[in-house]
C-alpha positions, -999 to +999 in steps of 0.1 A: +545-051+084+521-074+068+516-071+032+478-056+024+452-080+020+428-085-011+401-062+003+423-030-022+399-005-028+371-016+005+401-010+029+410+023+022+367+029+023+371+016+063+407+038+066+387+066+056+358+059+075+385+059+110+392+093+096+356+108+097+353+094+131+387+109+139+370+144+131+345+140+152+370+138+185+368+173+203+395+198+216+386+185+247+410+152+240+439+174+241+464+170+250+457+137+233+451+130+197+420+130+183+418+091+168+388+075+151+385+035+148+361+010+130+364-022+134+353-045+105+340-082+103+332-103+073+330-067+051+309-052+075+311-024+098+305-035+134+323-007+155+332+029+155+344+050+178+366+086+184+387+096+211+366+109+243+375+137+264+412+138+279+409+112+305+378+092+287+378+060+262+401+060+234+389+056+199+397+017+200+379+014+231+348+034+221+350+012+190+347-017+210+321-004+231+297+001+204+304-034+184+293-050+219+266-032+229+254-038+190+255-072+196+289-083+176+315-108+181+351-089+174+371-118+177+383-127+140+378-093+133+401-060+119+407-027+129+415+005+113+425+032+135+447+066+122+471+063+145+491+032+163+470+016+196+487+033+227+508+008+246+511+024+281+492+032+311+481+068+311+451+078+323+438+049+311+450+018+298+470+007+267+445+005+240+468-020+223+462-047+247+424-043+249+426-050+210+445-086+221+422-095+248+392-088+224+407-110+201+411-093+165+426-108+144+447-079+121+449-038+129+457-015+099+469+020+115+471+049+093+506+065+112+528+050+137+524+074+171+552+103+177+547+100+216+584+079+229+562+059+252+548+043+221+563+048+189+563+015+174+558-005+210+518-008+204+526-023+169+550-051+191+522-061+215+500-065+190+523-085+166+539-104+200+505-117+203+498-131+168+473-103+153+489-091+115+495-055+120+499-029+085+502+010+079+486+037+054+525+030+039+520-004+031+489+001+009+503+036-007+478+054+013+506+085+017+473+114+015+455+094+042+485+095+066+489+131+059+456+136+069+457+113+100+489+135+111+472+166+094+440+160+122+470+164+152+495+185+139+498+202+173+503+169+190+532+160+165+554+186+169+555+184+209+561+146+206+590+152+180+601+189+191+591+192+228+574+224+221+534+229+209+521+244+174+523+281+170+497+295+148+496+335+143+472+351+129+467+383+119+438+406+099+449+429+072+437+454+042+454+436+008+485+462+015+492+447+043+475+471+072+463+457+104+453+495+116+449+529+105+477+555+114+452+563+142+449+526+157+417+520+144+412+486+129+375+477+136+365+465+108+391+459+083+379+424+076+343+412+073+318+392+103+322+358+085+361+361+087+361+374+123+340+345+133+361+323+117+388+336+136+367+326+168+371+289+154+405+287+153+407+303+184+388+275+197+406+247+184+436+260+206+451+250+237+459+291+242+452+324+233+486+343+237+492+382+234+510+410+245+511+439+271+512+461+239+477+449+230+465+444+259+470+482+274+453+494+238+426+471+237+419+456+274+409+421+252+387+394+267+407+369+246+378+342+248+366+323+218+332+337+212+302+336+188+306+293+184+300+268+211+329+254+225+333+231+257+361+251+273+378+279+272+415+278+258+439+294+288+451+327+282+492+335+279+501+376+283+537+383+277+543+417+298+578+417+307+579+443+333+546+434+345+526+464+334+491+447+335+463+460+354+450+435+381+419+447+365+418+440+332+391+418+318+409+386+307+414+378+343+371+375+346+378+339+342+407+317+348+438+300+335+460+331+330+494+329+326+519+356+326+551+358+308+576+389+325+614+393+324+618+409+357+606+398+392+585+421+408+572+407+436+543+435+451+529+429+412+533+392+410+514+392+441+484+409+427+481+392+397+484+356+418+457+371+438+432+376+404+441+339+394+470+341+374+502+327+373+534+341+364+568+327+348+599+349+351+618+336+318+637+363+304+663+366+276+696+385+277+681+415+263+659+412+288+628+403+269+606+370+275+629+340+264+599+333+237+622+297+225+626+288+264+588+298+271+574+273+240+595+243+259+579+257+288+542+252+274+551+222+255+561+207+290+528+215+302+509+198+271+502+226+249+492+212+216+484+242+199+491+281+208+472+308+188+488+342+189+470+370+184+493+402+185+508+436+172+536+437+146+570+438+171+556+410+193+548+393+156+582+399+144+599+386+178+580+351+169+593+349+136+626+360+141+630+336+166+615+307+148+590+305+168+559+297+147+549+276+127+520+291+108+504+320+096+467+324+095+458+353+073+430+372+063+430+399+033+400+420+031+396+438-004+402+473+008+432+496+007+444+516+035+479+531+023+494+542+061+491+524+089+504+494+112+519+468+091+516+431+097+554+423+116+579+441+123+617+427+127+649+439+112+653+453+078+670+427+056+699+435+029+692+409+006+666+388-008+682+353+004+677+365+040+639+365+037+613+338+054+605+314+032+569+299+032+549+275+014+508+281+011+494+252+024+456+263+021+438+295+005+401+297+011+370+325+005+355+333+035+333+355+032+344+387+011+380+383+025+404+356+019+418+335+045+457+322+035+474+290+057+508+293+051+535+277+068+570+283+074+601+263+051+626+246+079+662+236+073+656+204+067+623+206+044+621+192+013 
């Protein structure tokens, strides 16, 4: 890497400005990363530009775009872009040799790319062909990578693990009740914190449940309330294939049904409402939840957002299945009731899961906790 240039202070301005831009990049990149690139000349601003729909320009692209159609000359110039220029052929081409034939002279990238059909081969073509390349790393910028990897978490861990990010979220009085002895459990937390709820949804590549809630509830599982461009598919896990053919969440497509046992008079009923169904069962004959997260990661899932009662939750954790916990607390009591998971009582406090808070907001008159789950080989 090259060593940063006297610009100090002014570059991490532009890095920061590749950020906004990156923000600005919809779900509807997925399963891509959402990027954001200016391109700078003399001092001066002269491109921007954020990934485009899965498919569509690349940040570096876009960026390009606007400096031409604004009239500017990018040859001579830098980039900054929060994550390394792509080097292969996709569904559209490698962003890191349109950056050569434009002729800049120097790219500053805040990460290198996860993906194996980059990772660090970007950086090459662009250093094969004379531009100066440098990192977030080589100015101390460590917050602004975090946030450049932050913006794609979900993409991260299926480059590096194979499987997507699994958020669960759950809605509880502060002693930990999701329902009342009788099941009911609207509204235990306020409208702000339910419609924030609708955004996370949103952000999602899925909405997955189970037959437990389904049966009880008969749950649309769409993101409503907020505009969104798409719909994020729906995942039911129903091992024996209990579902009715008529329950609303097949009123609009992208189903997917996770059983343990063929059964091939239901199979054909739910293929005829739209859904597809995966067999992948354990040897307790349960869905094989580690086997089904390869599964989804194979198919591009960035980002899974379960929604669920406490055995299903349990099952996730126990399994090491997720990777976050989105929590609201609303400021009531509720004594009995449904608690929040549900796995096997421990005999010691060593064996418990071990988290670390990673953000605790107001929303509303409830509280809304990120907290995320301590691996082996975490610091």
């Amino acid at each position: 890497m090259t060593q940063p240039s006297a610009l100090g202070g002014d570059e991490r301005h532009f890095m920061e400005m590749a950020l906004e831009m990156a923000t600005r990049a919809t779900i509807e990149t997925s399963p891509n990363p959402k990027v954001g690139c200016v391109i700078v000349k003399n001092g001066i601003v002269i491109g921007r530009g954020w990934t485009q729909a899965v498919g569509q320009a690349h940040a570096e692209i876009q960026a390009l775009r606007d400096a031409a159609a604004n009239g500017h000359d990018v040859r001579g110039a830098t980039a900054y872009v929060t994550l390394e220029p792509c080097s292969h052929f996709g569904r559209t081409p490698p962003c890191a040799n349109a950056l050569v034939q434009a002729g800049l002279r120097r790219v500053v990238a805040a990460i290198e790319d996860a993906n194996p059909q980059v990772a660090g081969r970007g950086f090459g073509i662009l250093r094969d062909a004379g531009i100066a390349v440098a990192n977030a790393a080589d100015f101390g910028w460590s917050d602004l990578a975090s946030a450049a990897k932050e913006l794609n978490v979900g993409f991260f861990k299926r480059m590096e693990s194979g499987t997507p990010w699994v958020r669960l979220k759950v809605a509880a009085s502060l002693d930990g009740k999701t329902a009342l002895p009788n099941g009911q459990s609207q509204w235990i937390t306020g409208a702000a914190a339910r419609q924030d709820g609708h955004v996370w949804r949103a952000r999602a590549d899925a909405i997955l449940t189970g037959i437990g809630t389904v049966l009880a509830d008969n749950p649309a599982l769409t993101v409503r309330g907020i505009t969104t461009p798409r719909q994020p598919k729906k995942i039911i896990l129903d091992p024996q294939l209990r579902i009715s053919p008529e329950a609303q969440l097949f009123n609009d497509a992208n189903v997917i049904i996770g059983c343990a046992q063929e059964h091939a008079a239901k199979r054909a009923l739910l293929e005829a409402r739209g859904a597809e169904v995966l067999c992948i069962s354990d040897q307790q004959g349960r869905v094989n939840l580690p086997e089904l997260m390869l599964e989804l990661g194979r198919r591009q899932l960035n980002e899974v957002h379960v929604e669920a009662g406490a055995i299903l939750n349990g099952a996730f954790i126990t399994q090491d299945c997720v990777d976050e916990l989105l929590i609201y607390l609303a400021p009531k009591l509720l004594g009995s009731g449904a608690g929040l998971f549900s796995f096997p009582e421990l005999t010691h406090v060593d064996q418990a899961k071990e988290l670390t808070i990673h953000e605790l907001t107001r929303i509303g008159d409830d509280v809304r906790i990120l907290a995320r789950f301590k691996r082996r080989n975490d610091a």
